[in-house]
ChimeraX commands (.cxc) that place a marker at each C-alpha (Angstrom):
marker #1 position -15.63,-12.51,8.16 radius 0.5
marker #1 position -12.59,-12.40,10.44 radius 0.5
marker #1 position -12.57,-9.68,13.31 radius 0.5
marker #1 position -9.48,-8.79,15.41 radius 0.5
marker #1 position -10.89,-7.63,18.81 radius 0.5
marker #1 position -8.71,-4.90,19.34 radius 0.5
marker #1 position -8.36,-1.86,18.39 radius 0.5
marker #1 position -9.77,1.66,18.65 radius 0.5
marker #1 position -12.49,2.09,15.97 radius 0.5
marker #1 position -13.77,-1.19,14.52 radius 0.5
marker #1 position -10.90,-1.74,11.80 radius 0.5
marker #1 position -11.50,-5.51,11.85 radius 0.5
marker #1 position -11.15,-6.52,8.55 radius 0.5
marker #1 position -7.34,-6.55,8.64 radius 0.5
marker #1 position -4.40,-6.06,10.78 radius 0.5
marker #1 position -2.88,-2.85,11.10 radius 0.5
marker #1 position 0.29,-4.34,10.81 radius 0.5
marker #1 position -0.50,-5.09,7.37 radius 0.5
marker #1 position -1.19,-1.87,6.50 radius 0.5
marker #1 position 1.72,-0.39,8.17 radius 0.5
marker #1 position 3.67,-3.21,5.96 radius 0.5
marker #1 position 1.87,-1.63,2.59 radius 0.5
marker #1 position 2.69,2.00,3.95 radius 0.5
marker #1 position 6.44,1.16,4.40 radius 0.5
marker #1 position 7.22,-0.84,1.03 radius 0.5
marker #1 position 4.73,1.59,-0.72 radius 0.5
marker #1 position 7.46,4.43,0.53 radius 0.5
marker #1 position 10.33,2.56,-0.57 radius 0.5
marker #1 position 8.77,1.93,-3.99 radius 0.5
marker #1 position 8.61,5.68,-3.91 radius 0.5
marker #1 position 11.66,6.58,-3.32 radius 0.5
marker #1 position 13.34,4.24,-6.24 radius 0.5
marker #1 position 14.04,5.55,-8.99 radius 0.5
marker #1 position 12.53,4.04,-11.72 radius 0.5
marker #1 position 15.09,4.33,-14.14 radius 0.5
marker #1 position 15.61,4.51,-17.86 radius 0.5
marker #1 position 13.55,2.95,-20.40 radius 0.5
marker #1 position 15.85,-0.31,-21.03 radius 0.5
marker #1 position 17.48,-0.31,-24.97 radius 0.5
marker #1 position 18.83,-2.74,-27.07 radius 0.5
marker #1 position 22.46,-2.03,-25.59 radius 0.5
marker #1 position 24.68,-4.49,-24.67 radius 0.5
marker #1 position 24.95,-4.76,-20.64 radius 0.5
marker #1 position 28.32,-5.01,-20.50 radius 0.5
marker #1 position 29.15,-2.35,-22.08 radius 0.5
marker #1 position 27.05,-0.33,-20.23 radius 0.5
marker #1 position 29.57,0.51,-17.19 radius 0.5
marker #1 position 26.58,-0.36,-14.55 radius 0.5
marker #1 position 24.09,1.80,-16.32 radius 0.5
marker #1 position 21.23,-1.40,-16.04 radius 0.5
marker #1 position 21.08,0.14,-12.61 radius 0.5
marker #1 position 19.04,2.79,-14.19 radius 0.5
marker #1 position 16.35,0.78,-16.20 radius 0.5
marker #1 position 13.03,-0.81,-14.98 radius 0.5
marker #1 position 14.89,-4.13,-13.89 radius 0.5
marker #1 position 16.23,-2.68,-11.07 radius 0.5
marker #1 position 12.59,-0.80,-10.09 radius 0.5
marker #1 position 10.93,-4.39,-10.20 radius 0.5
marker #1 position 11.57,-6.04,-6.46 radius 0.5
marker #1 position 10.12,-4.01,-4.50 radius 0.5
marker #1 position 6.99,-3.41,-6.98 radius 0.5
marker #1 position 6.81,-7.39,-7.15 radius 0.5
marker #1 position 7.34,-8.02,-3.03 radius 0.5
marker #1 position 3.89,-5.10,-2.98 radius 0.5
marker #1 position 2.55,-6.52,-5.24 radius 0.5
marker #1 position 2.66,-10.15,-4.14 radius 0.5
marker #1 position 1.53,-8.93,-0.79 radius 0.5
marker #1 position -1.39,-7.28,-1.54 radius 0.5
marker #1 position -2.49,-9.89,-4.07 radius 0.5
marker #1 position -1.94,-12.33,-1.17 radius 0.5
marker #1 position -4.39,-11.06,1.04 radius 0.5
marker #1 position -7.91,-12.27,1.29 radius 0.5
marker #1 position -11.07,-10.40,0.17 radius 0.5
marker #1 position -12.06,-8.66,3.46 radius 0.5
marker #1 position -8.25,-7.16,3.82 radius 0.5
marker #1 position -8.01,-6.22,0.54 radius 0.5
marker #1 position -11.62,-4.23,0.96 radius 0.5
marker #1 position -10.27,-2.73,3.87 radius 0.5
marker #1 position -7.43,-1.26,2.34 radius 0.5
marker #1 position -9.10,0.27,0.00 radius 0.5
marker #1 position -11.53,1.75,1.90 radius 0.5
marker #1 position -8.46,3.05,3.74 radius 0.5
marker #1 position -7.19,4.60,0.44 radius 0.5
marker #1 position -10.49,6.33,0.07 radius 0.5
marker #1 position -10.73,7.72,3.91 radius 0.5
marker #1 position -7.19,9.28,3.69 radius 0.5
marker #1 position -7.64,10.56,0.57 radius 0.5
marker #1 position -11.54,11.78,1.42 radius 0.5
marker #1 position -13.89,10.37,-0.18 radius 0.5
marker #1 position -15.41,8.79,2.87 radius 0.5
marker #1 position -15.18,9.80,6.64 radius 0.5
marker #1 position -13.96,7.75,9.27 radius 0.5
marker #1 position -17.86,7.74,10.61 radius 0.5
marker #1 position -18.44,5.95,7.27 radius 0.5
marker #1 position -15.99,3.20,7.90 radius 0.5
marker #1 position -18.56,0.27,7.09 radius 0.5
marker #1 position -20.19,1.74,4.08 radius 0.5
marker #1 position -16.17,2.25,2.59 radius 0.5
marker #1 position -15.34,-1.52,3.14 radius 0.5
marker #1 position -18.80,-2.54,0.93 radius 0.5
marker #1 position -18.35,-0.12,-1.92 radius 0.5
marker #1 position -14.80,-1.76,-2.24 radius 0.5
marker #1 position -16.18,-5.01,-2.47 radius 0.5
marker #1 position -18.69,-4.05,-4.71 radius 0.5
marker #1 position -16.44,-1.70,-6.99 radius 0.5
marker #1 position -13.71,-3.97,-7.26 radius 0.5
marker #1 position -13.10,-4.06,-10.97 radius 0.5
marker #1 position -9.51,-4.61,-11.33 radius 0.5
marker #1 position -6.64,-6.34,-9.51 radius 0.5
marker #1 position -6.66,-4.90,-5.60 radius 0.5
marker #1 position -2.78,-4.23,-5.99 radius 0.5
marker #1 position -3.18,-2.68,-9.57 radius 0.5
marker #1 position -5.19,-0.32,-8.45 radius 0.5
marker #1 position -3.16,0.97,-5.12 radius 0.5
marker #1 position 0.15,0.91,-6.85 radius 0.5
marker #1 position -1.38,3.24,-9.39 radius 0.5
marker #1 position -2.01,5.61,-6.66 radius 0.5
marker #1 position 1.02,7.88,-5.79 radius 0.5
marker #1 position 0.22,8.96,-2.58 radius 0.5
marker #1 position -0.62,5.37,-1.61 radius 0.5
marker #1 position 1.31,5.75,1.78 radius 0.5
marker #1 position 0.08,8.98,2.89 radius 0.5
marker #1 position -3.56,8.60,2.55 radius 0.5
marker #1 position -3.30,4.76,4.39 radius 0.5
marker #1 position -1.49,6.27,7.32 radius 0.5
marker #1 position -4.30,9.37,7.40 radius 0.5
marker #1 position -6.51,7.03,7.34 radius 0.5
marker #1 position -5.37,5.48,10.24 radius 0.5
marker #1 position -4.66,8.33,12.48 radius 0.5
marker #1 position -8.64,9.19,11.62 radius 0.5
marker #1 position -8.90,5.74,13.03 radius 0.5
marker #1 position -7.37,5.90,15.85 radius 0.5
marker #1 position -4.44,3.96,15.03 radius 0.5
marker #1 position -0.78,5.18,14.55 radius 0.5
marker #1 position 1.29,4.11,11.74 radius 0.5
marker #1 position 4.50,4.50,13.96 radius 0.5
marker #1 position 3.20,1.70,16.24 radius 0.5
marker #1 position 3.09,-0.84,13.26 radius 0.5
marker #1 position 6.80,-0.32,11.88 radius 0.5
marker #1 position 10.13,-1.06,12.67 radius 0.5
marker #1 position 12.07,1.49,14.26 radius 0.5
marker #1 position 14.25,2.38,11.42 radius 0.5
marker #1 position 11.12,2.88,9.27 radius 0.5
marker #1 position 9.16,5.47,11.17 radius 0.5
marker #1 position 9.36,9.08,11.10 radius 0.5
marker #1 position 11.10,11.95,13.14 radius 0.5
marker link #1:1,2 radius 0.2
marker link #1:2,3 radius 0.2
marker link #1:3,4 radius 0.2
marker link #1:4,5 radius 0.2
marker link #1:5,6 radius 0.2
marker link #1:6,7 radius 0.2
marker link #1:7,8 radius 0.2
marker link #1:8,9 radius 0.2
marker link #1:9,10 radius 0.2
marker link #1:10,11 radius 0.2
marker link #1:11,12 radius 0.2
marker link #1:12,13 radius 0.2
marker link #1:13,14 radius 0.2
marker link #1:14,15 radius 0.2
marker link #1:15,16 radius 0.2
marker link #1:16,17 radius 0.2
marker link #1:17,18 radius 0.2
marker link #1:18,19 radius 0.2
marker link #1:19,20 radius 0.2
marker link #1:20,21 radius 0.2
marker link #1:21,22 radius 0.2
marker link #1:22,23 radius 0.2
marker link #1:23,24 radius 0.2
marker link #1:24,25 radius 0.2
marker link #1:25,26 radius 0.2
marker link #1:26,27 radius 0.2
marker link #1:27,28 radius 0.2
marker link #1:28,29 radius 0.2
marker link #1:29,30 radius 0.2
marker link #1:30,31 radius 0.2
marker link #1:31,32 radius 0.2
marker link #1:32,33 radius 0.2
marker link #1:33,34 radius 0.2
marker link #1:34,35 radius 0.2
marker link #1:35,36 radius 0.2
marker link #1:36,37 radius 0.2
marker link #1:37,38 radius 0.2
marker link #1:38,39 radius 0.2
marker link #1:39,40 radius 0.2
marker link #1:40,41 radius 0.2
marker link #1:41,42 radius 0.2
marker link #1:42,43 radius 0.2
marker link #1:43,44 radius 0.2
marker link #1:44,45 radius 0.2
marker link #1:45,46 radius 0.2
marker link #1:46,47 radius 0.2
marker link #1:47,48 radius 0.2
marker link #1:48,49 radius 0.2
marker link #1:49,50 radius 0.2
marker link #1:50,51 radius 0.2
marker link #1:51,52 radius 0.2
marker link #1:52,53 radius 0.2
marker link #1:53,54 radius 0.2
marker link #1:54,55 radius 0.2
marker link #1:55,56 radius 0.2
marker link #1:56,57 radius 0.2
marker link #1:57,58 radius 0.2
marker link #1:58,59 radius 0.2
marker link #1:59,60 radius 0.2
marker link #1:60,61 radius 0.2
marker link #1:61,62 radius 0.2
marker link #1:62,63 radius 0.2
marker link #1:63,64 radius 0.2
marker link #1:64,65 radius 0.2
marker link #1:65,66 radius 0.2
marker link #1:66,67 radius 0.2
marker link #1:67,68 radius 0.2
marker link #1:68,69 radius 0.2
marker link #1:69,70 radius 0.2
marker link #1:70,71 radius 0.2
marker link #1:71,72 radius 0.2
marker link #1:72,73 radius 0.2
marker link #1:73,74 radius 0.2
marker link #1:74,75 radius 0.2
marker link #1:75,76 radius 0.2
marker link #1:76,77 radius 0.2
marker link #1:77,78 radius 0.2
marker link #1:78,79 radius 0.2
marker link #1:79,80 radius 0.2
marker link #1:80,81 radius 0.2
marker link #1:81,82 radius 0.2
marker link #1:82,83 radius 0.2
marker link #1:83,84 radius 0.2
marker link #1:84,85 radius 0.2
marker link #1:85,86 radius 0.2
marker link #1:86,87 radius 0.2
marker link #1:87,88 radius 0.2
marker link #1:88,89 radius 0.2
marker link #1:89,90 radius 0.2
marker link #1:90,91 radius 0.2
marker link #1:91,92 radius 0.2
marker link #1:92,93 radius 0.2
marker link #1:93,94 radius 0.2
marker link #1:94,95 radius 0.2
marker link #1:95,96 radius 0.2
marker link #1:96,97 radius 0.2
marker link #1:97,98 radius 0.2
marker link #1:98,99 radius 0.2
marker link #1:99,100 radius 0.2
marker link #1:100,101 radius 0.2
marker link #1:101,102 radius 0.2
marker link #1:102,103 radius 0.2
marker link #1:103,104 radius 0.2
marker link #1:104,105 radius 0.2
marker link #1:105,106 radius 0.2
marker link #1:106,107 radius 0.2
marker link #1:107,108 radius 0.2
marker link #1:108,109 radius 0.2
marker link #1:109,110 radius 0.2
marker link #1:110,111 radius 0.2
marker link #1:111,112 radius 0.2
marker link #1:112,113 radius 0.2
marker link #1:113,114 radius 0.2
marker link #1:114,115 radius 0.2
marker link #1:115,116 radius 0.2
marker link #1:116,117 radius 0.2
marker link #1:117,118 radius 0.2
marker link #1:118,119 radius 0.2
marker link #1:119,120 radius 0.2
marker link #1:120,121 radius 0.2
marker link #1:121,122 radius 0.2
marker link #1:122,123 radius 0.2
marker link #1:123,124 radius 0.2
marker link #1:124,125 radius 0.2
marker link #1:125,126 radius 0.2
marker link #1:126,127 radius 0.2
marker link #1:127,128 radius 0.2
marker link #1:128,129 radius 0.2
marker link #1:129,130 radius 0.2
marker link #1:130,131 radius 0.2
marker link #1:131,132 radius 0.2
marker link #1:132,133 radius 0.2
marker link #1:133,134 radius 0.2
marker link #1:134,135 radius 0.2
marker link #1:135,136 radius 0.2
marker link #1:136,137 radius 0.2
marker link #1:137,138 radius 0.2
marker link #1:138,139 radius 0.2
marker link #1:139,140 radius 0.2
marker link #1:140,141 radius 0.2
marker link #1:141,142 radius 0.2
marker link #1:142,143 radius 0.2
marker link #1:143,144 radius 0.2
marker link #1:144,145 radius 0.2
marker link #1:145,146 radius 0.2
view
């Protein structure tokens, strides 16, 4: 199991600046709009319209995505478990206990299953505030919040 040393309440299965990563592309994949249902129309006679179908709402899924399926067992765990503290199913005092149910409920694809939650971002970054972390301190300048 890989540790990082620092840090103010034992989150030592992955880098916060991986999760602050997930919470900033998860808000950008929530603010695109996903578009229009594509249709059997020609593109160019569409006046730009493709803008508006799922091909445009695909590179920023697929960068998440590809992230998140990159990650190794004990980070993907981890943010899980994070999902579950912000969102309450476990308390921060029940950090260790989240991180093993996640390995042991893992049933589908990690990144399957936190794309399919809407409120990805906010429950990771209440999760770690009740950690002791801030998300602010984890991404760019241009990313955080007033």
């Amino acid at each position: 199991m890989r540790t990082i040393e620092d840090g103010p309440s034992g989150l030592n299965e992955i880098n916060p600046e991986k999760v602050g990563f997930v919470i900033v592309k998860a808000r950008e994949l929530l603010s695109e709009d996903e578009g229009l249902a594509p249709d059997a129309s020609n593109a160019a006679d569409d006046g730009g319209r493709a803008i508006l179908t799922d091909s445009a709402y695909g590179p920023i899924r697929a960068e998440l995505k590809q992230y998140i399926d990159a990650l190794d067992e004990e980070e993907a765990a981890a943010l899980v478990a994070l999902l579950w503290i912000g969102r309450g199913d476990f308390e921060r005092e029940e950090w260790a206990n989240a991180v093993a149910q996640a390995r042991a409920r893992r049933e589908s694809p990690t990144a399957s299953y936190l794309l399919g939650e809407p409120l990805l971002p906010e429950y990771l970054e209440e999760a770690l505030d009740a950690l002791g972390y801030s998300h602010s301190d984890f991404t760019p300048d241009e990313d955080r919040e007033s």
